[in-house]
Each structure stands twice: as C-alpha cells, then as structure tokens.
C-alpha positions, 0 to 999 in steps of 0.5 A, spaced: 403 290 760 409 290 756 406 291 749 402 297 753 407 300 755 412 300 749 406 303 745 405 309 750 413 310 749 413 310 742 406 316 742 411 319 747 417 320 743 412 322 737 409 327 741 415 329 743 418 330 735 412 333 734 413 339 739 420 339 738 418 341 730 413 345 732 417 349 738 422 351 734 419 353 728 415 358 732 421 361 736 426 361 729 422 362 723 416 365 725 419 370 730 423 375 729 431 374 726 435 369 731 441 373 729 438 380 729 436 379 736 443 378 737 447 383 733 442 388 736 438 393 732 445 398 729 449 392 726 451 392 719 448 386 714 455 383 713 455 382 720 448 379 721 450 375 716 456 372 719 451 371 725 447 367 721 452 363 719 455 361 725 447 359 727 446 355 721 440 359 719 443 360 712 441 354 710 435 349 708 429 349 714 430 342 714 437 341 715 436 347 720 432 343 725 435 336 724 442 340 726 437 341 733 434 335 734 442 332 732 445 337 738 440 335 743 443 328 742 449 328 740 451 336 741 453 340 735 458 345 733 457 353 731 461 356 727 468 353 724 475 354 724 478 358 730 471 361 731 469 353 732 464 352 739 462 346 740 456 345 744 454 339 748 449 334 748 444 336 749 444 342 746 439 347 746 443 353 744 446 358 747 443 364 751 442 371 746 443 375 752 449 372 757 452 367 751 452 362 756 450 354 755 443 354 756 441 348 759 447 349 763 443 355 765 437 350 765 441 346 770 443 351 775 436 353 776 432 346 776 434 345 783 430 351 786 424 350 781 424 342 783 424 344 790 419 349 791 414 344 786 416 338 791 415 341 797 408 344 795 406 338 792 407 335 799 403 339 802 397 339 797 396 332 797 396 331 805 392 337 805 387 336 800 386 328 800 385 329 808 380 335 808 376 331 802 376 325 805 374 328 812 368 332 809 366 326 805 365 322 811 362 327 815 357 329 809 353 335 811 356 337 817 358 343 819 365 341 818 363 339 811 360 346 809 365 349 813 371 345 809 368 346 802 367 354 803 374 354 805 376 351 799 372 355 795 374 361 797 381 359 798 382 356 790 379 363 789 385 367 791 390 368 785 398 367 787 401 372 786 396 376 792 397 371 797 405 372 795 404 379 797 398 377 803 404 373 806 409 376 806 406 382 808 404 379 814 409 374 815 416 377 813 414 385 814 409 385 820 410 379 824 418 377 822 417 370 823 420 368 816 425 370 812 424 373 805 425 367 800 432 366 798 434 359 794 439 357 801 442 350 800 439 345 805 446 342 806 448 349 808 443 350 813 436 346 813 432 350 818 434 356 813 433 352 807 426 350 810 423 357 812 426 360 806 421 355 801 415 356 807 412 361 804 412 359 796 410 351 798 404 355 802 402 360 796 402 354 790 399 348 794 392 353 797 389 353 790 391 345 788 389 344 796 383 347 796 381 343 788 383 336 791 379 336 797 373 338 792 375 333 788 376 327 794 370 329 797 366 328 791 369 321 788 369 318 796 362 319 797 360 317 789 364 311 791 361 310 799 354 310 793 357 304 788 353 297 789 360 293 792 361 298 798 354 296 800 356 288 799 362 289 803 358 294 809 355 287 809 361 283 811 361 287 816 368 289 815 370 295 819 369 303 817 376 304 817 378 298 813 372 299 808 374 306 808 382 306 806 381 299 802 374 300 798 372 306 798 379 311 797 383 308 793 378 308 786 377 315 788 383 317 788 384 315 780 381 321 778 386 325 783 392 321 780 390 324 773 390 331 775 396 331 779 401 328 774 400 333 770 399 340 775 406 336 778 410 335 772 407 343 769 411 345 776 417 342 774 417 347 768 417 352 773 412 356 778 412 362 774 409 368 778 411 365 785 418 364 783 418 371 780 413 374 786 419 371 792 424 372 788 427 365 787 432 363 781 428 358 778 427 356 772 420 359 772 423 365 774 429 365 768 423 363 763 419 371 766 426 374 765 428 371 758 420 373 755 421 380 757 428 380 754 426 375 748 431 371 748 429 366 744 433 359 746 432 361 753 423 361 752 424 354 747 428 351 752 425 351 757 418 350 753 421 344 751 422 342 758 415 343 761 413 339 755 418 334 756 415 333 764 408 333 762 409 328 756 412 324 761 407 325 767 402 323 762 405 316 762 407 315 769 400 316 770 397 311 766 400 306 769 400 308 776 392 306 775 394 300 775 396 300 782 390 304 784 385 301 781 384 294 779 378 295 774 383 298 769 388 294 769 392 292 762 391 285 760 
C-alpha cells in the first residue's frame, strides 16, 4: 500500500506540473498581451513596457514559468525598488481588474462554492443511492418504472431553467424562500439553510437522477453474481444480504464518478452561482472570462484541476474499503 500510494502521489504532482505549464502557456503566451490587458487600449508603448517589466514578461519564457511556479511556493516579487510588491505564496497574481491578490480573492469566495457543492452533493447521494436501490429491489414494479422516468426526465432538464423554474415559484409566487444570498451560518443558521435550499436542489436533480440510474443498474448486476446466490443459500437475511454483499460492490462505480463530479464543483457551480447570484468562485470565474482577466480564469483552472487530481486519488483508495476484490497488495 505504501509503495501504491507513493507512485499515485508522485503521477499526481506530474500531472499537476504539466497543467501548471500548459495552463500558463495558453493564459500568458497564447492570449492576448498581459500588460495590454492592463494598461488598456490608449496607453503608450514606454508604459506597456514598463508594465511588462514589473510582470517579468521581458524575460526568457522558461525563467517566466519558473518565476510562477516558484511564486505558488514560495511567493514572488513584482517590480523593484520603491515599486517593489511582494506577492505571498501561494501567488497566482494579481487581478487586471481590482488589483487585488487573486487567491486572496479566491479565498473569500471558496466558502460559498464549498458550501453550495457539500450540500448539493449530500442531497444527491441520499437521494440517488436510496431511489436506485429501492428500484432495484422493486425491479419491474410501478415504482421502478416510475423512479426511473423521473430520473430521466429530471437529468434531462438544464440548471439554469430549473434555477429560473424555482425561483419562479418558490421565491415570486409562493414566498416560502428568500432569494439565495451568501448568509454566514454563524450569523443566522435558518436563513443560511433557506438562502443555499434552492442551488442544492438545482445541482443534485441531474446527479441524483444519474446515480439512482447507475445504483439500480449496479445492484441488480450484483443480486445476478454467483457469490450472492452462495450467500442466499446461507440463508443469510434479505437486509443483510442487501447492504453487506450486494451494495457495497456496486457502489465502486459510484464512487468513480462522484470524487470527480464533487471535486469539479469545488471548482465552482458555474451557471448556478452565477443564476442565484451567489459570490462563489464559480461566479468570479463567469465575471473574470466576460472581463478577460486572465490571472483571475488561470487561478482558478488550476484550482478545479488541482481538486480533480486530487479526487482522483482519494478515489482510488477509498475502493480499497468498498471492495475487497481491488485491494492493493
């Protein structure tokens, strides 16, 4: 195991050097000019090139990204004598828009992004796992049938128009929720649970309505294997055959899928932060790409790359657990 898990860590920090480089090559030398984006289209050349200067895009492309990659480490300086600005690790720059540190930027969205994926993730999982499993049990019943057109239909239906469906009803007509705004829970936890209702609802329908597919299908692919038979003969009990033998090695395939689809919505949600209005980073990442401010999108590319690496990981060895069958010896 340790040997296992030291090769995974060592894939990972080469995955994450080569998007790292990647990344950066495509936001600073294939886009348009850092210091222009900057300066703005009226400003003279003595001025972009000072501009440049203080970036460190004057120099070698090599010594450029190693100057970045050093900066998420150890931090990095722009600029030099009185106009010296030291940038702290880590350091992804500084926003072309507000001037502002962008991961402290980062940081004061995280917890709204981290909340809304939580507690969306929550709801799919009970509700997805429990509808499969219950229509695998019931295979072929009208619940079954009606179970698995719901979840068709309900992974059907894009977010933003269950967003604007929701707060249609809920918010204009009904009045039985406020409109989503990022309250602390410290500050009022009933508020703080009807403000993040509504973007759980919309982000965990479409993965709900996929999981309860995906359970059913792996439970009664599972209730076929020859080691379920064994153990029916047994007579062990139908709840105990069900959860110890049955849904445990069905849920691997779940597992897959949901360290990647939790660790993309750490990243940000997107189109439901930006429909509700939440200041996540999801959000900050719409606003950054209308304004193209380039170190703000990087930042925060990196950062769902980063969680999607590390989901990788967690997922591989958390099938040691499930399933006996992949255990690493």
């Amino acid at each position: 195991m340790a040997r296992y898990l030291a090769g995974r860590i060592a894939g990972l920090v080469v995955i994450l050097f080569l998007i790292c480089l990647f990344t950066y090559l495509i936001f600073f030398k294939l886009s348009p000019d850092p210091a222009l984006m900057i300066c703005g289209k009226t400003c003279t050349p003595d001025r972009v090139a000072q501009i440049r200067s203080v970036l460190g895009l004057d120099q070698p492309l090599t010594e450029q990204f190693w100057n970045f990659l050093s900066g998420l480490f150890a931090g990095r300086d722009y600029g030099s004598g009185a106009n010296l600005v030291h940038c702290s690790a880590p350091c992804f720059g500084y926003s072309f828009q507000t001037s502002q540190s962008v991961w402290e930027m980062i940081l004061d969205r995280l917890p709204v992004s981290v909340t809304v994926a939580v507690g969306a993730a929550v709801l799919w999982l009970i509700v997805g796992i429990a509808a499969g499993l219950l229509s695998a049990v019931k295979e072929g019943t009208w619940w079954d049938r009606t179970a698995m057109g719901l979840a068709l239909g309900g992974s059907s239906i894009p977010n933003y128009v269950l967003a604007l469906a929701l707060q249609y009803v809920l918010v204009v007509r009904l009045q039985v929720l406020p409109f989503p705004a990022a309250v602390p829970f410290s500050d009022d936890p009933v508020a703080w649970f009807q403000s993040y209702l509504m973007p759980w609802i919309v982000l965990a329908t479409g993965y709900a309505c996929l999981y309860a597919r995906l359970t059913r299908a792996n439970v009664i692919d599972t209730l076929a294997e020859n080691f379920m038979r064994t153990a029916r003969s047994k007579g062990l009990r139908p709840a105990l055959l069900l959860r110890r033998h049955a849904l445990r090695p069905a849920l691997t395939p779940i597992t897959t899928i949901f360290g990647m689809d939790f660790a993309a919505l750490l990243g940000g949600a997107l189109i439901t932060e930006t429909v509700f209005g939440l200041n996540g980073v999801g959000k900050m990442a719409a606003d950054s790409i209308a304004k193209n401010d380039q170190p703000v999108i990087m930042a925060v590319t990196l950062l769902a790359a980063f969680f999607v690496v590390v989901g990788n990981v967690v997922v591989d060895l958390v099938y040691t657990g499930l399933d006996p069958r992949v255990r690493v010896r």
